[in-house]
N, C-alpha and C positions, 0 to 999 in steps of 0.2 A: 281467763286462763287460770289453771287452777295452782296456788304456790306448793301444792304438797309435795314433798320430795322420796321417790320410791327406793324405798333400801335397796341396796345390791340384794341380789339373789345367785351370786354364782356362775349366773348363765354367760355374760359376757367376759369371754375371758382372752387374754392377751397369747397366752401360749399354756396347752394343757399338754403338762408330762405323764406321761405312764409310769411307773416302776413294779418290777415282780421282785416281792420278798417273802422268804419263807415264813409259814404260815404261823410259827408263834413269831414274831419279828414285827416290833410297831418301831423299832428305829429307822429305819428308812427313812419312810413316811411323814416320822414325827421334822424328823432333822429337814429335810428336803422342804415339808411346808411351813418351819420355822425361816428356811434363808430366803423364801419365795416374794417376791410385791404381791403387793394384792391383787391383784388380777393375774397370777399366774397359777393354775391349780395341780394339782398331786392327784393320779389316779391311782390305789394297787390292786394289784393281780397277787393272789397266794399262792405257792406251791407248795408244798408238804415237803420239810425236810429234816428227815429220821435223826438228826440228832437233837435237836428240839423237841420238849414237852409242852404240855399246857400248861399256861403260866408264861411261856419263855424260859422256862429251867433247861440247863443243861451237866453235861459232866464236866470235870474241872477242864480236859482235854478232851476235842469233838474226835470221836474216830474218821478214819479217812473215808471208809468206806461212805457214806452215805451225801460225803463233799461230792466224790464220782456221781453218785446217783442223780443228784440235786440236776445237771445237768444232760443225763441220759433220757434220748427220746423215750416214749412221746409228751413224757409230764412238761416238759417247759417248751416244748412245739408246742402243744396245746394251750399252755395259759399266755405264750406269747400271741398265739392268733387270735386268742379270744380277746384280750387287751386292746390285738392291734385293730379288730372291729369296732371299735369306740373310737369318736371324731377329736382323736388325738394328735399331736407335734411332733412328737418323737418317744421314743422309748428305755429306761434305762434300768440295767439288770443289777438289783441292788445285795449283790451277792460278791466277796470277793475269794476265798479259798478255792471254787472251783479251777481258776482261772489259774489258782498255784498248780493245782495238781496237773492239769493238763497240758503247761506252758506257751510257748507261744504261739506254736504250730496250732495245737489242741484246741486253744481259743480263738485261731482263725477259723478253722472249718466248723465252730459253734455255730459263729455268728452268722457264715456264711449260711449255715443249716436254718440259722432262727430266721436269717432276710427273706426267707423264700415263703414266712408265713405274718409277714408282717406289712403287708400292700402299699411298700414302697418308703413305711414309715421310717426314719432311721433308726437304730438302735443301738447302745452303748453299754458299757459295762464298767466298773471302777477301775480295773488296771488297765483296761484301753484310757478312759479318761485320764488314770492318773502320769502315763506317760505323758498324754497330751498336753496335759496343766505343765509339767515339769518342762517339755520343749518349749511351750509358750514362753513360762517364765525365764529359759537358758538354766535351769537346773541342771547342770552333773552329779554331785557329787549329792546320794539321797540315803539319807537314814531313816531307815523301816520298823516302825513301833506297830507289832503287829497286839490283838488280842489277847490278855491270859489265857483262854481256851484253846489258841493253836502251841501245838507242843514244837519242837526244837525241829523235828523235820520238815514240817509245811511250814515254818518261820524261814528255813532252809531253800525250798523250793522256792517261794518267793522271792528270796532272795537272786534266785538266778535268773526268775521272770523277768526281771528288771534288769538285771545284767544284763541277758541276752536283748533287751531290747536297746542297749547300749548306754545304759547308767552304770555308774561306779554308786556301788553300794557301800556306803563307807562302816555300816550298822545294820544288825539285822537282829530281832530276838522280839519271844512276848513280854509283854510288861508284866511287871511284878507288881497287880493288883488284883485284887478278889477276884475269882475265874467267874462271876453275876453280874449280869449286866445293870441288875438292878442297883446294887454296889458302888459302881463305878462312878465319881464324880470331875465335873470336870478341874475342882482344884486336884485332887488327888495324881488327875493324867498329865494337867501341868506338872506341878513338882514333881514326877516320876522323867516327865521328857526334858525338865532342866538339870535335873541329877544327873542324869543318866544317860543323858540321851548328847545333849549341846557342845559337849568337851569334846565331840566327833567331827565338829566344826562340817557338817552340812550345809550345801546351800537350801537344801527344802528337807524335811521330816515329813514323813508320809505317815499315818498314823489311819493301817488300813486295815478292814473289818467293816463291814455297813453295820453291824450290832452293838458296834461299841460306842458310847454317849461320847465324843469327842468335838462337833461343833463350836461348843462356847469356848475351847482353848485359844482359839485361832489368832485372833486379836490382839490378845493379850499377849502372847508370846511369842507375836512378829513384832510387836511394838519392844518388848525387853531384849529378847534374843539377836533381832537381827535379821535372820534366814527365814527364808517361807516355812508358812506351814499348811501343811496338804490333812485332810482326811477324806475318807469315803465318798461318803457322803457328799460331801464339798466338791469333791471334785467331778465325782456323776452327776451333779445336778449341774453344773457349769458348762461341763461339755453337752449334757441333753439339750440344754438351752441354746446353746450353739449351735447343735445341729436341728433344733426346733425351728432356728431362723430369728430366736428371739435374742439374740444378741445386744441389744441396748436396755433388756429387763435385766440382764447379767452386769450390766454395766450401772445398773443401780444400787446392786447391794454393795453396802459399803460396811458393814459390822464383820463380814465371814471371812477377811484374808483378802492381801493383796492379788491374788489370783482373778478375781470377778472386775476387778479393772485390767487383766491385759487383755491388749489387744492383738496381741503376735499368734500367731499363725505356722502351720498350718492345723488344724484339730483334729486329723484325722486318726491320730495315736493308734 
């Protein structure tokens, strides 16, 4: 019997996520297979979306128009059915602005529109997950750190997304850090959400945008603060996992926020 031992290759895997991010956008992706075990893997899907350059460059504020677009058939019917052809768990839309602009109705009859091309797979989006993480944890009361790049009215809209979904918003506004995502670090997003953000006395901070590098705050500033702390990212990939079925791979990460240890219920968000 031979002792050699064969590296992993990828192939076997515990639960494989989908995610569609727009096409200059490696933050999803990066953040999602940084909080991931090993055996859980990260596919994406790109869509092309008009306020994005190559590079990742953008304007200091994204216009609205093109947050609409991001989500108008047939571009994202298309690359969700094409995603959802690959022998995947679940699926999760790593975009959050659109979901301001539409609110909650708007983002029902998305997803309703996307299920019908995705063979059964489930499918998620960050502010469906992020109510869900917030129910999980018994969050009310939530303070929303959105992106520099969203200007004072889609910080706005958001604001009521969550309302209407029956959160007390206790805070709402972009951060005041470079509108680059290249920029953006993650001491920079802490200090900004313990200035500015904590004296609101939130039971979770939500700190939403899939483009904005905020991951590595999470830890840190449940452990000082007190209160949860939600991002994007963190929390679409929590609930995909959940609905992948992979729910004791979630129950492993233990660096990314007490969120990936609850176990309450229901995740339907």
């Amino acid at each position: 019997m031979s002792n050699v031992t064969t590296p992993t290759d990828g192939w076997r895997a515990r639960a494989r996520v989908g995610v569609v991010v727009p096409h200059a956008d490696v933050g999803p992706e990066s953040e999602l297979q940084a909080m991931a075990p090993e055996d859980v893997f990260i596919h994406g899907s790109r869509l092309h979306f008009g306020a994005m350059r190559p590079g990742g460059e953008m304007d200091p504020k994204i216009p609205h128009s093109p947050v609409y677009a991001f989500i108008e058939p047939p571009h994202v019917d298309i690359a969700t059915e094409l995603l959802a052809a690959s022998p995947i768990d679940s699926i999760a839309m790593g975009f959050t602005s659109s979901s301001y602009v539409v609110g909650v109705a708007g983002e029902k009859e998305l997803y309703d529109r996307l299920a019908e091309r995705t063979r059964g797979i489930p499918i998620t989006g960050t502010t469906k997950a992020a109510v869900a993480a917030a129910r999980a944890l018994g969050a009310e009361r939530l303070a929303l750190v959105n992106p520099p790049w969203f200007d004072d009215e889609l910080s706005g809209l958001g604001a009521k997304y969550f309302t209407d979904q029956g959160l007390h918003v206790v805070h709402h506004g972009p951060c005041g850090l470079p509108s680059n995502q290249k920029e953006i670090t993650p001491e920079a997003l802490s200090a900004w959400i313990r200035t500015e953000v904590a004296s609101y006395e939130p039971d979770a901070v939500l700190v939403a945008g899939n483009g904005i590098r905020a991951v590595g705050v999470i830890k840190g500033l449940e452990e000082e603060l007190g209160f949860s702390v939600l991002t994007a990212n963190q929390v679409l990939f929590w609930h995909a996992l959940h609905l992948a079925g992979a729910a004791e791979a979630a129950g492993e990460i233990t660096s990314y926020g007490r969120l990936f240890g609850s176990t309450d219920g229901p995740l339907a968000g």
